[in-house]
Each structure stands twice: as structure tokens, then as C-alpha cells.
C-alpha positions as CSV (number, residue, x, y, z in Angstrom):
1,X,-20.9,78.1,-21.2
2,X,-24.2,78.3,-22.9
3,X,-22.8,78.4,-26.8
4,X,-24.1,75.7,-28.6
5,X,-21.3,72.9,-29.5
6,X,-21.4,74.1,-33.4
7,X,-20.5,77.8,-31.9
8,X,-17.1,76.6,-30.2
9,X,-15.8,74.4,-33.0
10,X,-16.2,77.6,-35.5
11,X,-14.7,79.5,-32.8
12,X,-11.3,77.7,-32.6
13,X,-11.3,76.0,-35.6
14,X,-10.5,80.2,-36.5
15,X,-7.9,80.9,-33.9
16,X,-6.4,77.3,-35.5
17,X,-6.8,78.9,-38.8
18,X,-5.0,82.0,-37.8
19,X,-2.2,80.4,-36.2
20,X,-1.3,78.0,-39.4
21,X,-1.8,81.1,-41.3
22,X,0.5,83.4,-39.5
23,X,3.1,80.4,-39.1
24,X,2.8,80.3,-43.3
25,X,3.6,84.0,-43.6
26,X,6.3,83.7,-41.4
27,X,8.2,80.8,-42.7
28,X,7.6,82.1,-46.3
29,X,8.6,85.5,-46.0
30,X,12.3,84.4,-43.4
31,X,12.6,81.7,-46.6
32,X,13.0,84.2,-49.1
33,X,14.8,87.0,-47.8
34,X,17.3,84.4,-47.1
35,X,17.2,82.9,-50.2
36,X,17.9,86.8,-51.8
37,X,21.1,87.0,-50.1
38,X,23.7,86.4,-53.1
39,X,26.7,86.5,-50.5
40,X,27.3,85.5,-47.2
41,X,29.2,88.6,-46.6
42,X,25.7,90.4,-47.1
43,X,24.6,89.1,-43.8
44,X,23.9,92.3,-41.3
45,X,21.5,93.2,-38.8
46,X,18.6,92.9,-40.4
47,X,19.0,89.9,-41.3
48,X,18.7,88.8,-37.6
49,X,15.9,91.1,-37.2
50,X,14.3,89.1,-40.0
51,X,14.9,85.4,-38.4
52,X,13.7,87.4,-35.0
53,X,10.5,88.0,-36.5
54,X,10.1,84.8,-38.6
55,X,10.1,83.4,-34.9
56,X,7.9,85.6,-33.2
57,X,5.4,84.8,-35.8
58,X,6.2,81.1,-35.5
59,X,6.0,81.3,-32.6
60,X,2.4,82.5,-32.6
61,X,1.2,80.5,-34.7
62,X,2.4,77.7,-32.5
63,X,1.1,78.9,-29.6
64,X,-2.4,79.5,-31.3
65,X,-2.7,76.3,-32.4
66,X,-1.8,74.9,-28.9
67,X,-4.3,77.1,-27.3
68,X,-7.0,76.1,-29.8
69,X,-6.7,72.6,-29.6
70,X,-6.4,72.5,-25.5
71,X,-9.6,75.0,-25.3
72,X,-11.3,73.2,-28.0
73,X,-10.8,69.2,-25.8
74,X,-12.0,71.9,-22.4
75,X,-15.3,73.1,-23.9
76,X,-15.9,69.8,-25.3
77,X,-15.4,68.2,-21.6
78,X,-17.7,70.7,-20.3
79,X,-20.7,70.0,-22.5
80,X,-19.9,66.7,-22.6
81,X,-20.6,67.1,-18.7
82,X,-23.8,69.5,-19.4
83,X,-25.2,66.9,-21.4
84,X,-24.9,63.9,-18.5
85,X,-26.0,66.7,-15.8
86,X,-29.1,67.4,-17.6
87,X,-30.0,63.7,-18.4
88,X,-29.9,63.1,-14.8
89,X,-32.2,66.0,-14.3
90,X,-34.4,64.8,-16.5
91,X,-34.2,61.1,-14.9
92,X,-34.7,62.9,-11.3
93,X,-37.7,65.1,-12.8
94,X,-39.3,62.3,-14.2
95,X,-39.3,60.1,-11.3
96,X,-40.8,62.8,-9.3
97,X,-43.6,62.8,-12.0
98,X,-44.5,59.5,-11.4
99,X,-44.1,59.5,-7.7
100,X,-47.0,62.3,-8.1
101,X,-49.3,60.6,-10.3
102,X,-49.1,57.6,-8.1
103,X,-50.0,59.3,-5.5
104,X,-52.6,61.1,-7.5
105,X,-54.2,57.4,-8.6
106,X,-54.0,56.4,-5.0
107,X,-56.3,59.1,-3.9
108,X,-58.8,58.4,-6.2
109,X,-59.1,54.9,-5.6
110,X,-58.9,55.3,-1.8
111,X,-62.8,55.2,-1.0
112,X,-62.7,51.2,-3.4
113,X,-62.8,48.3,-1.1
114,X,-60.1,46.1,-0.5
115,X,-62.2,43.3,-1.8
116,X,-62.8,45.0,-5.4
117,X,-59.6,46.0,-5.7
118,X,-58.5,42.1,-5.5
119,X,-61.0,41.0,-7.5
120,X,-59.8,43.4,-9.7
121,X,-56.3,42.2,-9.3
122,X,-57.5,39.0,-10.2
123,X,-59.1,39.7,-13.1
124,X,-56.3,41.5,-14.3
125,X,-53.7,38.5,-13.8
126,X,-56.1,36.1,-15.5
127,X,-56.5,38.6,-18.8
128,X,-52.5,38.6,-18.6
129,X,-52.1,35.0,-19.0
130,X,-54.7,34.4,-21.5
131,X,-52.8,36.9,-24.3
132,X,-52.0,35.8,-27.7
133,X,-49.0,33.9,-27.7
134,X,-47.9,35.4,-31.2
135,X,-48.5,38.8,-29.6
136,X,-46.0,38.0,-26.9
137,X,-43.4,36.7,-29.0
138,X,-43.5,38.9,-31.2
139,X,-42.8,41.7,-27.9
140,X,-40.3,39.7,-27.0
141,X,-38.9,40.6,-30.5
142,X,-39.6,44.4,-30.6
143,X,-37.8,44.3,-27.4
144,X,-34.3,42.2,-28.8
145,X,-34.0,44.7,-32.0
146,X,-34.0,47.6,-29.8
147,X,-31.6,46.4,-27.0
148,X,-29.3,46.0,-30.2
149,X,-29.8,48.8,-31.8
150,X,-29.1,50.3,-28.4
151,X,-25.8,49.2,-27.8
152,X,-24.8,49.8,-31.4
153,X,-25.6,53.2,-31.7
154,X,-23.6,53.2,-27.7
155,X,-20.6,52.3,-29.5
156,X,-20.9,54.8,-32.0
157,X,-21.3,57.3,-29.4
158,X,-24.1,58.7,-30.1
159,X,-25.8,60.8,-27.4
160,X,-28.4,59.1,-25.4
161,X,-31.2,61.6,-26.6
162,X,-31.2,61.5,-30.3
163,X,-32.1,57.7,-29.9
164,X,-34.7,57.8,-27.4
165,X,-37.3,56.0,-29.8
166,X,-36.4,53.0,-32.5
167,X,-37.4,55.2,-35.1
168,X,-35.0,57.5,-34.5
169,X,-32.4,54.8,-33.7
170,X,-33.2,53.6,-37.6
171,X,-32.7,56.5,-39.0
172,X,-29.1,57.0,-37.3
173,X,-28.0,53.9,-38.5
174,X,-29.1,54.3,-42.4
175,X,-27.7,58.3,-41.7
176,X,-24.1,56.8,-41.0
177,X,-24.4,54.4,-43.5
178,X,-24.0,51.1,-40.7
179,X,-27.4,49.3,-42.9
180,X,-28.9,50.0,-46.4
181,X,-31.9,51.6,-47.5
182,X,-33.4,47.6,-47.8
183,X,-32.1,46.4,-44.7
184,X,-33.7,49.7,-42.2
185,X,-37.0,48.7,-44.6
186,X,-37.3,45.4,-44.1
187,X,-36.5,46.0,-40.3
188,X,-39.1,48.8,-40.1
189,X,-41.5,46.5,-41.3
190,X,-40.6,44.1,-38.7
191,X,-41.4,46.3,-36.0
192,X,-44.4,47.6,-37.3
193,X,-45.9,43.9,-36.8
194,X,-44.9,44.1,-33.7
195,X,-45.9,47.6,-32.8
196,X,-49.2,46.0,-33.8
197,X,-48.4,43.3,-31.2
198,X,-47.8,45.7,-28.7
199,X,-51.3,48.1,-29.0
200,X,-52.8,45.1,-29.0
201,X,-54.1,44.4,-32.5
202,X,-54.8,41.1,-33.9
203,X,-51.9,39.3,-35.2
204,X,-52.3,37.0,-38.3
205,X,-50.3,33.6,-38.7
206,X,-49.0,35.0,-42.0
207,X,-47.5,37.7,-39.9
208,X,-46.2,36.3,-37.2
209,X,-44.6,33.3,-39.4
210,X,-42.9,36.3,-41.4
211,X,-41.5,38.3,-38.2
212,X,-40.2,34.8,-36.6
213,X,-38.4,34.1,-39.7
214,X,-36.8,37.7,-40.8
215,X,-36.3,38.6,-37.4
216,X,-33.5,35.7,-36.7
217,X,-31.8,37.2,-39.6
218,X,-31.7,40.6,-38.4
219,X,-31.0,39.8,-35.0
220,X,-28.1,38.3,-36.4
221,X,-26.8,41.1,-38.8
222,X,-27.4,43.5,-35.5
223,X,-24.6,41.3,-33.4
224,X,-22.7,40.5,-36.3
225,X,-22.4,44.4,-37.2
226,X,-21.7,45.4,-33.7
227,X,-19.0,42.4,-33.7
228,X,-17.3,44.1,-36.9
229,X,-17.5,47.5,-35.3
230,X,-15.1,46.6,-31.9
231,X,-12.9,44.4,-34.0
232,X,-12.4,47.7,-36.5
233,X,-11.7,50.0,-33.3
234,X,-9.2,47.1,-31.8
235,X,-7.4,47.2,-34.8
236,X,-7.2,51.2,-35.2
237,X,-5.7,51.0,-32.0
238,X,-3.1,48.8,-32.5
């Protein structure tokens, strides 16, 4: 089961193809032969070898179709399953990774006192506290369009890895046509501020007054297009 996704749905969308096709031939060729029978009196054995074969063929063409479809839904379970299996493998690889380093960072710092590491501790909390205030708003921010974006591109059911950066995210959403060209831009620029915020760059007042403004608005066309998107698949299933 190591075909590619695109490799299966080429695969049966043929057999499909092939079944529709042989359940044409079939149906046209019983249709006319019947229809070229001037009088019922005409009617012989042949005949009935001809409505024998016209549903054979149907009947194969049924029955390809039927195996296509129910093959198609397997293969589509079992990637579907690959896919969450090697997520988890990732997850599980990546947590051993960090278990490592810490333990890595641990042994180097083993021979620092306990009193230097406190002091640095200290230091630490202090340089915490004293950040910019526009910086952390305008985290706070970065974080909210994301968590949206998230669960809007969740709905759409996307796959977890083609979104694993907000960039990408973007680029989904103006791909499937969710936002405009203008609307990903302006929201781009939005969290480029805040990148900036984030890498710890200076943050002028003039930019943070223009993220605290436009972000409210996109904040709100994030819920407001997620909103629209569960009422639309409610209704399709009524």
C-alpha cells in the first residue's frame, strides 16, 4: 500500500470507466437488434442469446463499477490511516528529540552552581516582565489569526501537514478561494508586524496602532467565515 493517493484514483477511476463503457456497448447493441426485429414472429434463439449477453455485459459493467467505488472508499481509509500513523510517529520522534537535547543541556550545565543558576533564573524573569507591551500584544495577535486559520482550514479538511506554518495556511485559503488576493495581503502584512514582535524587533506606535486596528477586522472575517462554512455544510445535509 505504498502507491501515492493520485496512483489509486487513476487506477479505479479506469476499472469505473470500463464498466460504464462495457454497460454502454451492451445496452446499445441489445437496443438495436431489438429494435431491427420488424415482426414479433421473428423472435428465435438468438434473440435470447442476444438479451443473454446484453446482461452479462451489464452485468459487468455493474459489477465494475461496484468494485471500483468499494476499493476506491478501502484504499482511501488506509491512507487515510497511514497519514494519522505517521503523524504520530513523527509526534513520538520529536518528543524523543527533545527529551535528548534536554538531557544534552543538562549535562553541560551540571558543573554551574545552584546559586548562578538562580540568579540566572532571576534575571531571566525580571527581562520577561520588562518586554514591550506592544510586542506582547501584538503576540497575542499572531497567536489568535493562527488558532483561526487553524480550525478553518480543520473544517476544510485539510491534512494537518500542508498547514504546519501560517504561511502555508495563507496560501491554502487564497488557493480555495475562502479570501481574496487583498484580504491574504493585508493579513500577511499583519503578521509580518508581528513576526517582528516575535524576533524581538522594535515595534513603532504607528505599527502597533495599525495591527490593533486591522486585526479586529480580520479576526472577525476569520469567525465570520468559519460561521458561513458550518452553516453551508448543515444545510447540504439537510
Amino acid at each position: 500500500m505504498d502507491l501515492p493517493k493520485l496512483v489509486y484514483d487513476d487506477f479505479y477511476k479506469f476499472i469505473m470507466s470500463a464498466g460504464i463503457l462495457l454497460f454502454l456497448i451492451g445496452w446499445g447493441t441489445a437496443t438495436y437488434l431489438f429494435l431491427s426485429i420488424k415482426n414479433i414472429a421473428e423472435i428465435h434463439w438468438s434473440f435470447w442469446c442476444i438479451i443473454g449477453a446484453y446482461i452479462l455485459i451489464a452485468g459487468l459493467g455493474i459489477t465494475a463499477i461496484c468494485y471500483s467505488i468499494k476499493k476506491w472508499k478501502h484504499n482511501q481509509t488506509l491512507l487515510d490511516k497511514q497519514l494519522e500513523a505517521k503523524t504520530e510517529q513523527e509526534e513520538i520522534n520529536t518528543e524523543l528529540s527533545r527529551k535528548e537535547l534536554k538531557s544534552q543541556v543538562e549535562e553541560k550545565i551540571k558543573d554551574v552552581s545552584k546559586t548562578e543558576q538562580k540568579r540566572v533564573k532571576t534575571k531571566t524573569d525580571k527581562e520577561l516582565s520588562r518586554i514591550d507591551s506592544k510586542n506582547v500584544d501584538l503576540m497575542r495577535i499572531r497567536y489568535l489569526i493562527e488558532d483561526k486559520t487553524i480550525k478553518l482550514l480543520e473544517f476544510m479538511n485539510y491534512p494537518r501537514k500542508t498547514y504546519r506554518s501560517l504561511a502555508n495556511s495563507l496560501k491554502l485559503l487564497e488557493h480555495s478561494e475562502v479570501f481574496d488576493k487583498q484580504s491574504t495581503h493585508l493579513i500577511r502584512e499583519v503578521v509580518h508586524i508581528c513576526n517582528k514582535a516575535i524576533h524581538a524587533n522594535k515595534i513603532t506606535q504607528n505599527e502597533h496602532a495599525f495591527v490593533m486596528d486591522v486585526s479586529e477586522k480580520i479576526l472577525i472575517l476569520l469567525e465570520e467565515t468559519l460561521k458561513e462554512a458550518k452553516n453551508e455544510s448543515k444545510n447540504s445535509i439537510k
